[in-house]
Each structure stands twice: as C-alpha cells, then as structure tokens.
N, C-alpha and C positions, 0 to 999 in steps of 0.2 A: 800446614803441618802443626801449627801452633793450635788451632782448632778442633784438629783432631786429638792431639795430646789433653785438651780439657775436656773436650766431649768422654774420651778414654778413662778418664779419673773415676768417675762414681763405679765402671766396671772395676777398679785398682782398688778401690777401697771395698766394695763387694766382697771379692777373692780374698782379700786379707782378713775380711772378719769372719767369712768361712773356717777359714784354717785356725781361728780361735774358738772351739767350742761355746764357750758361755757366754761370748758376743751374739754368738748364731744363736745360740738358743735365745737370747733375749729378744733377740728384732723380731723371732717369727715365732714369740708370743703370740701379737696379735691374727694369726692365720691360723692356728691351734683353736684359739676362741673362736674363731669363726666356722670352721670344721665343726665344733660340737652343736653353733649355731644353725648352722648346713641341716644338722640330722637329727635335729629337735623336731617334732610334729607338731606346736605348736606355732611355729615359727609365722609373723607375719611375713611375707616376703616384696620387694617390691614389684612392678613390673621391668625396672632397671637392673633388678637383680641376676638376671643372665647376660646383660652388655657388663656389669663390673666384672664377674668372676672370668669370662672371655679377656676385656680388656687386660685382667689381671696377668692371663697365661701368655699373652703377646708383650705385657711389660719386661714379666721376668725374664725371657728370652733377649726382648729388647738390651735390657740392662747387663743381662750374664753373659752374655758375647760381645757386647762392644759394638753391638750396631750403628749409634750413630756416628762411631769413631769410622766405623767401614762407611757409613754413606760420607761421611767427609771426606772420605779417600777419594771413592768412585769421584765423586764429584772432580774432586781435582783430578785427575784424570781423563772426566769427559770434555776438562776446559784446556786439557791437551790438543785436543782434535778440533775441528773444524766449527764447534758450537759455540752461539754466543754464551761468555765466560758470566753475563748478567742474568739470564732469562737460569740457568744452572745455579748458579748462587743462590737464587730470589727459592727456587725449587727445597735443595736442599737444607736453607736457611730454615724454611717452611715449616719441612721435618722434623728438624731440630727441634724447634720450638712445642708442634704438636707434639715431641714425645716429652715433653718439658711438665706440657700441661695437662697432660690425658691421665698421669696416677694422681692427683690432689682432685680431680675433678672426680674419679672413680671410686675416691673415698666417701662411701657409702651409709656403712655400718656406726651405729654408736656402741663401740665395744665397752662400754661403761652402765649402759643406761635396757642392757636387754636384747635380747636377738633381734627384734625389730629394727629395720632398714629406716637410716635416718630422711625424714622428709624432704625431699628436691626443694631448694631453697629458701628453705627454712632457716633460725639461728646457727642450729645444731649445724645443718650443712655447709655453710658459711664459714663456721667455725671450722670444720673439720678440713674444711679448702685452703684455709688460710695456715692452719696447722702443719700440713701435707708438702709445706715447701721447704727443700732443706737444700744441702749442697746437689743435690744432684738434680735440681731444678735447676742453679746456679750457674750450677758446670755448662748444662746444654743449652741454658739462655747466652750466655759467653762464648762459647762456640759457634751459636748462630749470629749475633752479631759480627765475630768475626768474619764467617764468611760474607755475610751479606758486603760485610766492607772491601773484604778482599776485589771485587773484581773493577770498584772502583779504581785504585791503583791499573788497572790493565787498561788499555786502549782495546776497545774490540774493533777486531778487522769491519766485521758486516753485522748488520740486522737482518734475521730471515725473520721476516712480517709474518709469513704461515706460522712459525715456532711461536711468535709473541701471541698468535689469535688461539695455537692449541693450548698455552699454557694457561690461558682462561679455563680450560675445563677440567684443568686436573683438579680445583677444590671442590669443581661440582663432582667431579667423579666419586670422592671419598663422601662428601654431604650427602652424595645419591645414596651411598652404599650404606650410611650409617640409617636412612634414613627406613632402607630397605629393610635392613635387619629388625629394627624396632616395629616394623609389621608385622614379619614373620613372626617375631616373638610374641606378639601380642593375638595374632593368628594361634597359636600354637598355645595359647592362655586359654581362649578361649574355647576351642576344642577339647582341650581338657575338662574344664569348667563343664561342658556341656556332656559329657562322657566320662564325668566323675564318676560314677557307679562301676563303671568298667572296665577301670585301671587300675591295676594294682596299687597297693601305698607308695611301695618303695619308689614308685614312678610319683607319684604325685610328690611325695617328699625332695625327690630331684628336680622340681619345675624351678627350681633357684639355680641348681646349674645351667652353664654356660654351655650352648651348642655344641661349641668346639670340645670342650669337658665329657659331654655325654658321650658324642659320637664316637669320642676319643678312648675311651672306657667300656663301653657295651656293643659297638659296630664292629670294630676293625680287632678286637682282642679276642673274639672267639666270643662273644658270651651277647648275643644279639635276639634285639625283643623284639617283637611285631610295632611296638609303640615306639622304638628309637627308629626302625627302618623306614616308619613312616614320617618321619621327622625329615630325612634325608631323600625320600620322594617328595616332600612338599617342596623344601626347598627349590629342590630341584627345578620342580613344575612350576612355582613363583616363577624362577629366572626365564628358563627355556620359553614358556606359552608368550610370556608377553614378548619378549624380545624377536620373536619367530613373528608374532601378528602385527607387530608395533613399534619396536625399533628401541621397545623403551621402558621400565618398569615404572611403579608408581613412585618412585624417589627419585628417577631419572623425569618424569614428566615436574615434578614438584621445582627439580632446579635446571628446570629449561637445557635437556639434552638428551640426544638418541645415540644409539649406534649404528651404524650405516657399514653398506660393506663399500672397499675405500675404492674398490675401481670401478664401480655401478654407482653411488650415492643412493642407493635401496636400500631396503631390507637387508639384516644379514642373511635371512633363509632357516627354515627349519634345522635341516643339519647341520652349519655354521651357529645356529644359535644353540643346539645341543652339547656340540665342542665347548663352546663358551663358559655354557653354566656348569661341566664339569670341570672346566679349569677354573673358573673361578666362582661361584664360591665354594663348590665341593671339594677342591685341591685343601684345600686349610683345614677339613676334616683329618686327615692320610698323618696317625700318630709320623711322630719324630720329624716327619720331613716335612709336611705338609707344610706348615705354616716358611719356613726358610723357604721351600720353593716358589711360595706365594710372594716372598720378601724380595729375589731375586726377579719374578716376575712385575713388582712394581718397580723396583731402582729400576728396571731397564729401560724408564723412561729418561733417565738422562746421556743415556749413550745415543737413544733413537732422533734420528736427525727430523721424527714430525712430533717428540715428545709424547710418541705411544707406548701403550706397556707391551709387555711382550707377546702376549696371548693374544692382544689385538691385532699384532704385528704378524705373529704367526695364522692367525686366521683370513687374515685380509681385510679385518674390521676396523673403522675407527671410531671415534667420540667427537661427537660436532655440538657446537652450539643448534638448538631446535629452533628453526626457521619454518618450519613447512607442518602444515597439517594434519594430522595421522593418515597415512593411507588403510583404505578396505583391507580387512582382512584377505590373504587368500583362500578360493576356495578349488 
C-alpha cells in the first residue's frame, strides 16, 4: 500500500497543477514548441521521432491515471492467490522502473537549439536524460524498490518452475516488440522516401508522427487517406505473414523466441495468427480505448497462472524461449 501511495503521487501532483492555469500553461510550454516544430516543413526529423511522440501518448495516459499506482495494486492482489508473491514483485517492480525511465529517455527534442531532433547520444542527449529526472522518476524508482522488497518479508508456499522459466520471456516480449516497431517505422521511411512524388505534403510533414497519432486522427475519425490505410495493412501484414509461416517476427527471432500454439507446440496457424495481429498490435490503434484495453491485456499476465498475456490466453497461444528451427512454410 505504501508503494502504491508513492507510485500515486506524480498523478496527485499532476491534477493539482491542472487546476492552476498558469502552472499548466507553463509545463506544456514545451509541447506548444514542439507542435509548431511538428508543422514546420523544414523540419529535420529523426528516424526516432515517431517511437518519442507514441511513447509520449502512452506516458501521459500512464501518468494522468495512475497507472502504476493500479499495477501496484493488481499486483497485490495477484499475490493474494495462489502465485509466487516473488516472480510478481520482480514483474511488476519491472514496470515500475520502465515507466520511471522511458520519458527522460524520450527526451528527444533540443527545444532551445532549433526544431532539429537532438542526436542519439550525443552531449546534448545526455544532457537532456540527465535533465528529464524529477520527482516523478523518484516516486516510481521508490515504489519499485518497495515492492521488489515486499515479498521478501513473505514466506512463499511453492515455486512453480514453469512461471520462473515464462517470466524469462516477458523482457524478450517487450524488446521483441520495440524492436519490431523500429522496422515498421523505418519500413514506412522508406517507402515514403521512395514514393516522395506521390504523396501529398501534408503526409510527408506527418512522417514525425507517432502511428498511434496518425491512425488515431486520420483512420478511425472519419477523415481516412489511402496512405494512412495503408500504414495499417502493412502493419498488419508484418505481424500476421510471419507469425502464420514462422512462429516469429524479426524482433522475436533477434531475442530468441516464437509463439507456438500452447496445446500443439506448432505454429499458431493462419487464422490464430490473424486474431493475434488484430489484437495486438492493431488494438492500440482504436482512439480512446485502444490503448487501456492493450494495458489490461498486458497486466493480465500477473493474474495468469503460466504468466501469459491475455490474448495469448485467449487464443491458445504462448511465448516460449526458441529451441527448435524454423519450420517450412506451409503450403
């Protein structure tokens, strides 16, 4: 509880400077800059610059609800039931910490120095990381050390051996997934790049938005391009073709894992891996809910007794460490 009450704070302090105008307006100064940055035509942008503005829109959600104060909860809650109270701590400690470190890292921009996206480890970047930590780094590092500590105090009844061998795959899971993205996006540069003549500006001026941004604003609002629909075919087809012939995309092959379907140990199958790539990653597209139903879809790996996420769960799919050799495609 104590955990949750700290992780709770930076949302506490949030809310309250909302409700003072000219605090609000100060802090989202720098997002106003960035917005005229956005729609400048000169703009250099980087190839990062649609994982910042994404990660941007799952911060502030993060932060304006009290997310990790709710995964603290669940947590304690799943170490009501019958799960080791450890392999759950260690989980949601995890969380904590990646959300601790994912907006200093996302700090991108040299809002001083020019629209131009500050260079990946560079001074400037450095600086601007080391800058980016304030209490609400604080808060969620505090938090995670508490839980990690808490389950030390408990005696755990048992060790289920399978839970400790799947919770190896939940970092590959997230690594796979970032890893995935930064192809698409760069898939999706590229194409462009090559098809400059034949897209309109206001599209090339939006290659600095965020997927999630786009899709979010031109797909599901009524107001849909041939060049966004096809954003969300590609997608699509990334996930689906390979996990249908392969078990495994190119970020899943990078950190050594497939998905198998859990009562065969195959393939999940064409139409099992169609389900799949609509629920994940096209569900996080689906304005307002999208992203929360994706959010609930991952916590549910702490209530599931083989530490799968939900979609896996419900598919029949899981995530294995990669032992075995691609099999042939089917034909």
């Amino acid at each position: 509880m104590a955990a949750a009450a700290v992780a709770a704070f930076p949302t506490w302090e949030l809310w309250r400077e909302r409700l003072q105008p000219e605090e609000f307006a100060r802090a989202y100064e720098g997002d106003i800059y960035g917005l005229v940055c956005l729609y400048n035509g000169g703009t250099t942008l980087s190839p990062l610059a649609p994982l910042r503005r994404d990660l941007e829109e799952v911060m502030e959600i993060t932060e304006g609800w009290a997310v990790p104060a709710m995964v603290v909860l669940l947590g304690l809650l799943a170490c009501l039931g019958p799960r080791d109270p450890g392999v759950t701590g260690r989980r949601v400690a995890g969380l904590l910490v990646l959300s601790a470190v994912i907006e200093p890292l996302a700090s991108l921009h040299s809002d001083r120095k020019g629209c131009d996206e500050t260079l990946l480890f560079s001074v400037d970047w450095f600086k601007g990381v080391a800058g980016g930590w304030g209490i609400t780094q604080l808060c969620l590092l505090v938090a995670a050390a508490l839980v990690f500590a808490a389950p030390r105090a408990m005696r755990s009844v048992t060790t289920d051996e399978p839970e400790e061998s799947q919770a190896d795959t939940v970092w590959r899971q997230a690594a796979a997934a970032l890893v995935d993205y930064l192809i698409v996006v760069a898939a999706l540069s590229a194409v462009v790049g090559v098809a400059w003549p034949l897209i309109d500006t206001y599209f090339r001026v939006q290659m600095g938005a965020g997927l999630l941004e786009r899709a979010d604003a031109y797909v599901f609002r009524g107001r849909a391009r041939p060049a966004e629909l096809a954003v969300l075919a590609g997608v699509f087809l990334y996930f689906w073709v390979q996990h249908a012939l392969w078990g495994r995309t190119l970020g899943k092959r990078l950190l050594g894992i497939r998905v198998i379907a859990a009562h065969t140990g195959g393939r999940p199958g064409a139409g099992r891996a169609a389900l799949r790539a609509l629920v994940f990653p096209l569900l996080a597209f689906v304005p307002d809910v999208g992203l929360w139903c994706l959010l609930a879809d991952g916590l549910w790996m702490l209530f599931d007794p083989e530490g799968r996420v939900l979609h896996d769960r419900w598919l029949g799919a899981s995530v294995v460490r990669d032992q075995v050799r691609d099999a042939q495609p089917q034909t």
